[in-house]
C-alpha positions in Angstrom: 31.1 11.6 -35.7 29.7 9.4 -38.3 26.0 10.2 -39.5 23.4 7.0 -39.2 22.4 5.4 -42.3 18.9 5.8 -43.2 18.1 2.5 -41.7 19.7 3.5 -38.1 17.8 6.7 -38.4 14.4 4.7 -39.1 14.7 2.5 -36.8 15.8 4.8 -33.8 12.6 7.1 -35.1 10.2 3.4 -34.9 11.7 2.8 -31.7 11.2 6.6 -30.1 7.2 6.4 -31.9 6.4 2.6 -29.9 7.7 3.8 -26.6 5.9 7.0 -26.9 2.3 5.1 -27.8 3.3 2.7 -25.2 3.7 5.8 -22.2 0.6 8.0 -23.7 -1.6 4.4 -23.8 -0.3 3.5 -20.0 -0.7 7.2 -19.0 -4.3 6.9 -20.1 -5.4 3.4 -19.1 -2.4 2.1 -16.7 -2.1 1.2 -13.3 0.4 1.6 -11.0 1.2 -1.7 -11.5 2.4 -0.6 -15.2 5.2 1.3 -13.6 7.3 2.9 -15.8 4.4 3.1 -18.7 1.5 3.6 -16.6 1.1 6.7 -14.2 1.9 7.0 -10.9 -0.6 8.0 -9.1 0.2 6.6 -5.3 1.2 10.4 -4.8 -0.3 12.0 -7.3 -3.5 13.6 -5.5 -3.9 16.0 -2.4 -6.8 15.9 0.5 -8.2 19.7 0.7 -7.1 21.6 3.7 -8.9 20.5 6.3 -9.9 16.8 6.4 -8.1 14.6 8.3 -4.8 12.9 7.4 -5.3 8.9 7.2 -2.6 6.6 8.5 -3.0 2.7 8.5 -1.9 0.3 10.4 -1.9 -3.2 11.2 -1.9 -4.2 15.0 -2.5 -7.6 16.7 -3.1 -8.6 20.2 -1.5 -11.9 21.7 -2.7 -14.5 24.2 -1.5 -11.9 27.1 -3.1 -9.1 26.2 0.0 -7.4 24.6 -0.5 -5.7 21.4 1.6 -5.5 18.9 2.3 -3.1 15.5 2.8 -6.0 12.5 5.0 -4.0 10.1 7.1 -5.6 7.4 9.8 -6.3 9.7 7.7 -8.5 12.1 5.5 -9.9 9.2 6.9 -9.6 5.5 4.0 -7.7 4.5 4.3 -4.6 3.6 1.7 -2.0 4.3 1.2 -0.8 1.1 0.1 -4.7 0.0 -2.6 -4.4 3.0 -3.9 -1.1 2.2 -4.0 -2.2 -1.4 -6.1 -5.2 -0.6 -8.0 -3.4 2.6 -11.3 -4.0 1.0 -10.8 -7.7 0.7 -9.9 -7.9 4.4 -13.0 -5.7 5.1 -14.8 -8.2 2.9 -13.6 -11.4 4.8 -12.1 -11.2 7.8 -10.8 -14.2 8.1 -8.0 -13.3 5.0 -6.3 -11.4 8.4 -5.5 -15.3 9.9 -2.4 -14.9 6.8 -1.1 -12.1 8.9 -1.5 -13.9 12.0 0.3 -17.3 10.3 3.3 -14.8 9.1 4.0 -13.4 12.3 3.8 -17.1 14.0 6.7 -18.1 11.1 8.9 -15.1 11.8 8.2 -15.7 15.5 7.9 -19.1 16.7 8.5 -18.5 20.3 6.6 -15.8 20.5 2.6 -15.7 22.1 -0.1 -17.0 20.1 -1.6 -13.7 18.1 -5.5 -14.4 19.0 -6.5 -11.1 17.1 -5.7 -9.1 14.2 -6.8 -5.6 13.3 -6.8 -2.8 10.7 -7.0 0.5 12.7 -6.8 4.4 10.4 -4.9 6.5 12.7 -6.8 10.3 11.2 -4.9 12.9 12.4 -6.6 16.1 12.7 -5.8 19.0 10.3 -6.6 22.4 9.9 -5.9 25.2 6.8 -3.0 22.2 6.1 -1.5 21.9 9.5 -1.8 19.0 11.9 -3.7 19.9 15.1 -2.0 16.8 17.3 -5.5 15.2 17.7 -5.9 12.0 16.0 -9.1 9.6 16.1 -7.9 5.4 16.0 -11.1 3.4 13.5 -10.9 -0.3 13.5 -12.1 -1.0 9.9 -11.7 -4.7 10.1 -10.8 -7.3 12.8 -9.9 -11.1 13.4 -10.0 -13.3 16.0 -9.1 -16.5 16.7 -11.5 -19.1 17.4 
């Protein structure tokens, strides 16, 4: 195998040293969002023992009373986008109407969704295993007018 020349060797070395300032600079002031140079924290942290486990959906209710679970599949949204951007919704209901409006594209025969709703699903846990009780919280809601 041929040795590098001093200038292959330098540059590799220059090359190694930027994506290294560039990982250590993301791991300390990143985002997720910076993904692969920032950290990855989505899964990073752990509730203690015995608080409840939070899981979030998004539900709406049409004109016949029938209420329905608007996942990615029925919507485009993914849940991870609404839980990221819960505290807008919580801020301004009316920011739910653009899950309403997808579901109406995807579903054009469909009934008329006339409300919208964040509901945490906490599941009850104790010393780290579920219990089977859960408690539904509506954080934020929309309704048509």
């Amino acid at each position: 195998m041929d040795a590098l020349t001093r200038r292959g060797r330098t540059l590799r070395v220059g090359i190694t040293t930027l994506v290294g300032a560039v990982l250590l600079a993301g791991t300390l002031w990143g985002q997720d969002d910076h993904f692969p140079f920032g950290p990855f924290r989505m899964y990073a942290g752990s509730n203690p023992p015995n608080d409840p486990a939070p899981d979030t959906r998004v539900e709406g209710v049409d004109r016949t009373g029938s209420v329905i679970a608007l996942d990615q599949a029925n919507t485009g949204i993914r849940r991870a986008e609404i839980e990221g951007q819960q505290s807008r919704y919580v801020a301004d209901p009316t920011l739910l109407r653009q899950v309403a409006d997808a579901y109406t594209d995807r579903h054009p025969g469909s009934p008329e969704l006339v409300e919208v709703r964040i509901v945490i699903r906490w599941y009850g846990v104790r010393n780290g295993q579920p219990t089977g009780t859960y408690v539904d919280e509506t954080t934020v809601s929309w309704r048509a007018s």
